[in-house]
DRENLUMLO-277228 format. One line per field, with one value per residue: residue number from 0; x, z, y of N, C-alpha, C, O, CB in turn; residue in one letter. Coordinates in Angstrom, 3 decimals. Glycine has a CB too. Example, Ala and Ser with C-alpha at 12.3 -4.5 7.8 and 13.67 -1.06 7.14 Angstrom:
2
nr <- [0, 1]
n.c1 <- [13.190, 12.850]
n.c3 <- [7.800, 7.080]
n.c2 <- [-5.690, -2.250]
ca.c1 <- [12.300, 13.670]
ca.c3 <- [7.800, 7.140]
ca.c2 <- [-4.500, -1.060]
c.c1 <- [13.200, 12.900]
c.c3 <- [7.800, 7.870]
c.c2 <- [-3.300, 0.030]
o.c1 <- [14.236, 13.409]
o.c3 <- [8.465, 8.039]
o.c2 <- [-3.319, 1.138]
cb.c1 <- [11.308, 14.084]
cb.c3 <- [9.046, 5.725]
cb.c2 <- [-4.473, -0.598]
rest <- [a, s]
***
This chain:
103
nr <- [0, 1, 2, 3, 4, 5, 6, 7, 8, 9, 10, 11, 12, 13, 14, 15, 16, 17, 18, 19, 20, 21, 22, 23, 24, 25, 26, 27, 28, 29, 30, 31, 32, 33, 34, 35, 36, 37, 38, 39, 40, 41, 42, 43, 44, 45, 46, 47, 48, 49, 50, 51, 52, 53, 54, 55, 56, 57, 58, 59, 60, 61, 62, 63, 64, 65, 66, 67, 68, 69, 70, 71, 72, 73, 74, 75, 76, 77, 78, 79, 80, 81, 82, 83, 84, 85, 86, 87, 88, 89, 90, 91, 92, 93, 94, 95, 96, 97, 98, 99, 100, 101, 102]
n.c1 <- [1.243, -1.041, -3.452, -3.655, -5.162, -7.379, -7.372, -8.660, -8.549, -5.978, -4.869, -5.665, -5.648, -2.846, -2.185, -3.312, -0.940, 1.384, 0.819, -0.534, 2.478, 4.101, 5.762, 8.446, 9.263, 7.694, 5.595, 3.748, 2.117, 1.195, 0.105, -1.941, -3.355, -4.116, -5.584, -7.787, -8.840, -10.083, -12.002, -13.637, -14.481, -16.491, -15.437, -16.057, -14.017, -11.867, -12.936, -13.536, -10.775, -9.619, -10.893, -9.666, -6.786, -6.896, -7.953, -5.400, -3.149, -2.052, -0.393, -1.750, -2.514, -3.408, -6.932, -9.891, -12.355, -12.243, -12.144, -14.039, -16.200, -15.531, -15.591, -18.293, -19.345, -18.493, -19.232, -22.531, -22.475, -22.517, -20.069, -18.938, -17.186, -16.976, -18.713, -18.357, -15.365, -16.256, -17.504, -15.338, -13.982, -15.238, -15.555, -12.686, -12.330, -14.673, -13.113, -11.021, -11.491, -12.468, -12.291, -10.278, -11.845, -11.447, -13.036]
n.c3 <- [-18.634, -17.351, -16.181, -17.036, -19.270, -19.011, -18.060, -15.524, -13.743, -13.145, -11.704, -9.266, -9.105, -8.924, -6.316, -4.721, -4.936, -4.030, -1.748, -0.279, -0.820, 0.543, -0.890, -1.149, -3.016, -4.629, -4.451, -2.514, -1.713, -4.117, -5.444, -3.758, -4.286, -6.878, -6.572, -4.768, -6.672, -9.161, -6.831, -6.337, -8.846, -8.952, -9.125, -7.437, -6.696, -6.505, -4.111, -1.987, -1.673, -0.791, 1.654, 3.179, 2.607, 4.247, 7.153, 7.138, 7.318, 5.206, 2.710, 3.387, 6.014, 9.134, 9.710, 11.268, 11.130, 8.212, 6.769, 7.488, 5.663, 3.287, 2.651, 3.381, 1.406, -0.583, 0.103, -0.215, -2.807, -4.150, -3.528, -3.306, -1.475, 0.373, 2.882, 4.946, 4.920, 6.504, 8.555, 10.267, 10.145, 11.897, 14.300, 14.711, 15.491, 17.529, 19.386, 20.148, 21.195, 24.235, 27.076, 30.061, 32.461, 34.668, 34.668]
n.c2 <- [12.539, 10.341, 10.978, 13.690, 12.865, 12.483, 9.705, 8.469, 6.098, 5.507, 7.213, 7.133, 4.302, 4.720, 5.938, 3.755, 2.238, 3.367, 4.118, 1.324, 0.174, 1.690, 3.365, 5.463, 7.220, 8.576, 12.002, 11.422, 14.028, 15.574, 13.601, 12.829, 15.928, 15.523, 13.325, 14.670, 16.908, 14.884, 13.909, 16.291, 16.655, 14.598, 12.048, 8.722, 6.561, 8.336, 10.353, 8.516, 7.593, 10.069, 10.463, 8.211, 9.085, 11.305, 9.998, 8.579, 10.018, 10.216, 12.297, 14.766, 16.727, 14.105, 13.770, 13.009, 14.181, 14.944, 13.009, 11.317, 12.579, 12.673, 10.157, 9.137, 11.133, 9.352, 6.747, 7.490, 8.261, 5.575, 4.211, 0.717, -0.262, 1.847, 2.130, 0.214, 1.409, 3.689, 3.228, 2.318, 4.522, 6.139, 4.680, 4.182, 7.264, 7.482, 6.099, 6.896, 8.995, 8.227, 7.859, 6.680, 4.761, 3.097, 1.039]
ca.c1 <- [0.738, -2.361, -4.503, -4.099, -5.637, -8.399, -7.683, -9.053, -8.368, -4.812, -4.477, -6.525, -4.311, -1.387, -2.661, -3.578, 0.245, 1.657, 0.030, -0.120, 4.164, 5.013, 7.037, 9.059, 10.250, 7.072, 5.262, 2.147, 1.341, 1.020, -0.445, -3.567, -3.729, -4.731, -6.872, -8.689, -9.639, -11.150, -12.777, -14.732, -15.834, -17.316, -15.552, -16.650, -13.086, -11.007, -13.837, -13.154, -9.158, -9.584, -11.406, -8.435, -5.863, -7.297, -7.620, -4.219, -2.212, -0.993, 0.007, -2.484, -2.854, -4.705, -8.339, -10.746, -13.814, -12.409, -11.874, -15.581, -17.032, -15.088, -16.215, -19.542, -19.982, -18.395, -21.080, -23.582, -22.532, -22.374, -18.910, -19.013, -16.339, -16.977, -19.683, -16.989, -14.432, -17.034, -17.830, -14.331, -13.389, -16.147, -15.326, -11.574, -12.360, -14.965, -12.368, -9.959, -12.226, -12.993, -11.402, -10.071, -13.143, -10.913, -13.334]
ca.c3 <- [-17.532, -18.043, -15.409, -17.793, -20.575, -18.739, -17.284, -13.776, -13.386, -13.716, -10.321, -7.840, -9.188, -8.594, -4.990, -4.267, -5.028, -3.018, -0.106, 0.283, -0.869, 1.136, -1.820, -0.613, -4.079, -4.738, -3.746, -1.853, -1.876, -5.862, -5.877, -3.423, -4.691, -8.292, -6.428, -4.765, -8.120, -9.446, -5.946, -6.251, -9.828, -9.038, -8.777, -6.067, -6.224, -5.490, -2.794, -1.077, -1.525, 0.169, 3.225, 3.523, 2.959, 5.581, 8.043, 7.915, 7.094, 3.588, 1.890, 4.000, 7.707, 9.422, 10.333, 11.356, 10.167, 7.151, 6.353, 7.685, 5.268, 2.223, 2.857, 3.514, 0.261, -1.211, 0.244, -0.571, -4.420, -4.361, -3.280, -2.746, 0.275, 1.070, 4.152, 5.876, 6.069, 7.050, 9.851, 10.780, 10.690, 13.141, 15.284, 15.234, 16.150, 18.627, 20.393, 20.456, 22.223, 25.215, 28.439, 30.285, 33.475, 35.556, 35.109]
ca.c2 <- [11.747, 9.256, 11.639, 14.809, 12.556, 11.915, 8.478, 8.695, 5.182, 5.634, 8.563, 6.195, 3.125, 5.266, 6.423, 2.595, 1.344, 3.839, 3.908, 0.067, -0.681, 2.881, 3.939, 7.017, 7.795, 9.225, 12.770, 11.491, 14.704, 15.831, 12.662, 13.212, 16.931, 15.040, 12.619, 16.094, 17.092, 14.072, 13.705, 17.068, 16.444, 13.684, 10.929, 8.178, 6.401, 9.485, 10.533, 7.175, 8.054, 11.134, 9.775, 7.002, 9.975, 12.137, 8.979, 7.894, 11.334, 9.947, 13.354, 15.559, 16.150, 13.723, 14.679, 12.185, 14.392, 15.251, 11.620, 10.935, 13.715, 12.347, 8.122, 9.347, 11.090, 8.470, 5.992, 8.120, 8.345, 4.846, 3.415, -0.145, -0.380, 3.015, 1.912, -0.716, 2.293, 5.104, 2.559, 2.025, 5.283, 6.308, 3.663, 5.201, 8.797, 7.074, 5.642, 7.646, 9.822, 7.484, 8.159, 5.565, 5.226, 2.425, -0.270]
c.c1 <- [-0.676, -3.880, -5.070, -4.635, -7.145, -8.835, -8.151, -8.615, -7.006, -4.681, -5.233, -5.725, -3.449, -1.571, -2.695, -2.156, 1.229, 1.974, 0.586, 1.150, 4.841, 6.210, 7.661, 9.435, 9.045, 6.690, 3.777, 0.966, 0.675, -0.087, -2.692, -3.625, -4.781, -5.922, -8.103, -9.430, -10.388, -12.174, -13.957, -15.229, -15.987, -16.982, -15.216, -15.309, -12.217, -11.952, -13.348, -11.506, -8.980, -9.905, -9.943, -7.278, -6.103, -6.943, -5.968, -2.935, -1.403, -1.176, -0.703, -2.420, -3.694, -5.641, -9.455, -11.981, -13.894, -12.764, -13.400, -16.161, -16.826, -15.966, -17.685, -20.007, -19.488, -19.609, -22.241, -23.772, -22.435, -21.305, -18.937, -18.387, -16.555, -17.559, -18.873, -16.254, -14.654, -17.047, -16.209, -13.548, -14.086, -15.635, -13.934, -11.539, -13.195, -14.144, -11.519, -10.445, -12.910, -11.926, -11.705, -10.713, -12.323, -11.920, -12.995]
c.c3 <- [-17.863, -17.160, -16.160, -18.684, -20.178, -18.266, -15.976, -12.684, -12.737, -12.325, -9.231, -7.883, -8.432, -6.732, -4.215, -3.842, -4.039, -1.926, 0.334, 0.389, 0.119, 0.304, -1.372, -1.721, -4.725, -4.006, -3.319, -2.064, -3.276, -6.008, -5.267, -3.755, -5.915, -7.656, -5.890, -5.503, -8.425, -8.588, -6.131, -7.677, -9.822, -8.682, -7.477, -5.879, -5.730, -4.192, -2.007, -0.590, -0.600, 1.151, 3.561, 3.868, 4.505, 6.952, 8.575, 7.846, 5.989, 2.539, 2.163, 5.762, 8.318, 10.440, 9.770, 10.431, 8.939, 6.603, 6.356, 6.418, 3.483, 2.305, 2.612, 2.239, -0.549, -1.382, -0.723, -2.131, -4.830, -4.606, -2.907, -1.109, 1.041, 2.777, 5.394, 6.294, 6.736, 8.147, 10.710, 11.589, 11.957, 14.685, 15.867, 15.830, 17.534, 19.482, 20.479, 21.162, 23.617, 26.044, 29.385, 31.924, 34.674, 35.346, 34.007]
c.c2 <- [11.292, 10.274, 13.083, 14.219, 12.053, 10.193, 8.365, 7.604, 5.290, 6.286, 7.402, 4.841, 3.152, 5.546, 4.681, 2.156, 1.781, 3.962, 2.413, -0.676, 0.854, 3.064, 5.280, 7.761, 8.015, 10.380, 12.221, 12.450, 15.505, 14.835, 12.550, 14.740, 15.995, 14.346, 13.892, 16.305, 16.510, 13.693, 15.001, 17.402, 15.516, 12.101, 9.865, 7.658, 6.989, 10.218, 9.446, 7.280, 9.127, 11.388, 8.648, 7.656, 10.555, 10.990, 8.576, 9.125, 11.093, 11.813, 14.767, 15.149, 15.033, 14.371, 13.481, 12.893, 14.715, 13.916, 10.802, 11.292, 12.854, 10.674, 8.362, 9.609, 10.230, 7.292, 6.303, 8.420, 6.872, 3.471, 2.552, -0.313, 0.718, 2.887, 1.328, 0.114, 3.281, 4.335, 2.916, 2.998, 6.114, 5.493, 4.177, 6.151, 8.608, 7.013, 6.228, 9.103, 9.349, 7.738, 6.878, 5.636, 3.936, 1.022, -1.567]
o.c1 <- [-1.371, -5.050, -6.202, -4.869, -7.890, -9.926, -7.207, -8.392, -7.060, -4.152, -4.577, -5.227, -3.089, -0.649, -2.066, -1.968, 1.848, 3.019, 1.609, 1.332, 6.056, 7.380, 6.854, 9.914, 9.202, 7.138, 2.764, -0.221, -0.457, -1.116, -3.802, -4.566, -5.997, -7.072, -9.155, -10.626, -11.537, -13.197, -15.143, -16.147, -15.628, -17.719, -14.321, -14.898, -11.642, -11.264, -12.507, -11.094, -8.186, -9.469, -9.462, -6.631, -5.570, -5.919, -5.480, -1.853, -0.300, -2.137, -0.450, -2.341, -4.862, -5.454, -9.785, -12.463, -14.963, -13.797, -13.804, -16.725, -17.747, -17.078, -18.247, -20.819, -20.146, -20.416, -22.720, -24.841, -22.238, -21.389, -18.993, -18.943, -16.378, -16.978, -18.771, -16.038, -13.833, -16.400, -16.114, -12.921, -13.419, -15.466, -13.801, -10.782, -12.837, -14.234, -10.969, -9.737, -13.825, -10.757, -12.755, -10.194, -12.882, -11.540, -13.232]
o.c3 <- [-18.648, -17.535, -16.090, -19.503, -20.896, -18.156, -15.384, -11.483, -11.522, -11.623, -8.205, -6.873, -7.577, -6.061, -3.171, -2.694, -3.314, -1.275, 0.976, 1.112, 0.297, 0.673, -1.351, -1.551, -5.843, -2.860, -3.858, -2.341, -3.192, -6.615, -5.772, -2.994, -5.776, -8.008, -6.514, -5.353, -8.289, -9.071, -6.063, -7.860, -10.893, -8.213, -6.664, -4.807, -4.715, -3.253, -1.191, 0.555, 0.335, 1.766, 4.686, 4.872, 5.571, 7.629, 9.686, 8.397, 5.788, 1.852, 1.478, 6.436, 7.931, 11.431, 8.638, 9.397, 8.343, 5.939, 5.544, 5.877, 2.723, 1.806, 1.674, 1.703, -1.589, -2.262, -1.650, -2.657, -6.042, -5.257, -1.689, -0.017, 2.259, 3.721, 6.513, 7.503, 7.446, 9.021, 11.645, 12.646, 12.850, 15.828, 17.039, 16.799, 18.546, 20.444, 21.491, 21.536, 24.089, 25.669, 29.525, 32.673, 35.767, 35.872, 34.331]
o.c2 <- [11.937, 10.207, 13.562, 15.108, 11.386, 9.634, 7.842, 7.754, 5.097, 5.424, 7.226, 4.344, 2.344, 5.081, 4.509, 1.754, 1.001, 3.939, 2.174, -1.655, 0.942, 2.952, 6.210, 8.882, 7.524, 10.356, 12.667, 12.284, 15.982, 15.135, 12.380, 14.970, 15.864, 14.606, 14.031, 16.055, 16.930, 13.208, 14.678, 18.202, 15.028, 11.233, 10.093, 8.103, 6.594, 10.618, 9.822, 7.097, 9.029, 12.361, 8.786, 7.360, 10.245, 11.082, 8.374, 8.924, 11.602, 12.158, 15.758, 14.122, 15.061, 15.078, 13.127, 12.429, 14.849, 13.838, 9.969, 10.341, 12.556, 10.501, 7.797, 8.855, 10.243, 6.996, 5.650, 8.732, 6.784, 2.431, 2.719, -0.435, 0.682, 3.423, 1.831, 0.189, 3.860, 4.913, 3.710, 2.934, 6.636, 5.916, 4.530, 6.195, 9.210, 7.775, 5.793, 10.038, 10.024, 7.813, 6.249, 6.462, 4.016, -0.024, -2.730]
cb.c1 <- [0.770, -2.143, -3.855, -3.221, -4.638, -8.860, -6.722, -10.768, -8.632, -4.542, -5.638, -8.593, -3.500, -0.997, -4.480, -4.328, 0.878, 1.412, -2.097, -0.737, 5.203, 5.525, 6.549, 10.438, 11.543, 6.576, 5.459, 2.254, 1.738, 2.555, 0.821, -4.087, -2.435, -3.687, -6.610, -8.188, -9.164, -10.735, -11.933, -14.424, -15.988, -17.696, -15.167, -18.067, -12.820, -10.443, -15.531, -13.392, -8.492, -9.860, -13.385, -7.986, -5.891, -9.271, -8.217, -3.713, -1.238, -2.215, -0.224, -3.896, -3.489, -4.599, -8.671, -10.972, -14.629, -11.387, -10.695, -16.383, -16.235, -13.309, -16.037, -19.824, -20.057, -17.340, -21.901, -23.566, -21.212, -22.805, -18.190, -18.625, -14.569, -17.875, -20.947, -15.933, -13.464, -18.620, -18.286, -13.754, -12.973, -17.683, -15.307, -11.024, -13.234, -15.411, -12.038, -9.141, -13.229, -13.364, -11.915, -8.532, -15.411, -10.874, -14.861]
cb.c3 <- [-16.208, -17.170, -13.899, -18.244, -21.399, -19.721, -17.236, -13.566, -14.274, -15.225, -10.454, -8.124, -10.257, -9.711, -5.148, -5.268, -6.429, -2.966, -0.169, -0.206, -3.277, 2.656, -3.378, 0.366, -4.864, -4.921, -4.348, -0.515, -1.113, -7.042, -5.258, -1.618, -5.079, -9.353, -5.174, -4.869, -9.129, -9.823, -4.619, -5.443, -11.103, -10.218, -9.574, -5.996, -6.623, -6.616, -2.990, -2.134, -2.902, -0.022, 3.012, 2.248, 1.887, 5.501, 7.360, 7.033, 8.316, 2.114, 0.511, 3.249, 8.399, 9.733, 9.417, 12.852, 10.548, 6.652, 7.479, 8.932, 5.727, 2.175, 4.937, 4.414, -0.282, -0.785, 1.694, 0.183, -5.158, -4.688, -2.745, -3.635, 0.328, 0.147, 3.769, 5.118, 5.710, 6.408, 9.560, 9.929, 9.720, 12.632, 14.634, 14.613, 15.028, 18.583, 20.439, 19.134, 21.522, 24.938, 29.313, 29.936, 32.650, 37.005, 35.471]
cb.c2 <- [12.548, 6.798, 11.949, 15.757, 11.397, 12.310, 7.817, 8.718, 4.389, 6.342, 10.816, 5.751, 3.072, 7.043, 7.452, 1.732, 1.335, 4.027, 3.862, -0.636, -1.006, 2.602, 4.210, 6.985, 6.885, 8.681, 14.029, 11.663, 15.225, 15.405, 11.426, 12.929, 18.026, 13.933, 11.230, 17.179, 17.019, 13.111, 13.580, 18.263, 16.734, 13.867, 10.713, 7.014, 6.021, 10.951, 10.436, 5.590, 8.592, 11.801, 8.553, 5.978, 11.048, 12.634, 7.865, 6.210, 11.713, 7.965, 12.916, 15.454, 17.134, 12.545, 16.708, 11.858, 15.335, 15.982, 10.903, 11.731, 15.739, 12.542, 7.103, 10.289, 12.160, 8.152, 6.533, 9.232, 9.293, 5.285, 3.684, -0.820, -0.441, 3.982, 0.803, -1.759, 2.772, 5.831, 0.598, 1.575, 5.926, 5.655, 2.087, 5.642, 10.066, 6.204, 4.604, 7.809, 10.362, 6.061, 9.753, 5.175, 4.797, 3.258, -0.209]
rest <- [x, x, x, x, x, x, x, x, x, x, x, x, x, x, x, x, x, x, x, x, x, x, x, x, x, x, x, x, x, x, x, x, x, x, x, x, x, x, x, x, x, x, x, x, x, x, x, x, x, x, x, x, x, x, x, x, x, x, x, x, x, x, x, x, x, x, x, x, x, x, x, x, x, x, x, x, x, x, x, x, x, x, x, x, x, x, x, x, x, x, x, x, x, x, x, x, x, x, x, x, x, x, x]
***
């Protein structure tokens, strides 16, 4: 597999194609385990993956703050899009914490 050889590219690709065609004839979850890994050494594209996972429950529970925690350090290491979905997802857990006041 191109991820044991040290492609990194290659597992965040794979996570991208996934996700966005909802292939079923993959394990999601094998798949964000690997991205995990490359997320906590270091790298900012599987950090960003693992905020998106978390968010939408692709191969892990979903959990807004995990999903925050992950984007954020993504941001913060320098993820271009990362900022757009830290916002977004804020904005999600926001609202989905608003109670409906009648007016």
């Amino acid at each position: 597999m191109a991820v044991n050889r040290n492609v990194r590219w290659a597992a965040n690709e794979l996570f991208d194609v996934v996700v966005a065609n909802d292939l079923q004839g993959y394990d999601i979850g094998k798949i964000v385990n690997i991205i995990c890994i490359l997320a906590k050494s270091g790298d900012i594209n599987a950090m960003g993956h693992m905020g998106r996972a978390y968010r939408d429950g692709n191969g892990v529970e979903k959990d807004l703050d995990k999903a925050e925690e992950w984007m954020e350090k993504a941001m913060n290491n320098g993820l271009l899009w990362a900022k757009k979905e830290l916002l977004g997802i804020i904005e999600k857990r926001n609202c989905g914490n608003l109670t409906s006041t009648g007016n």
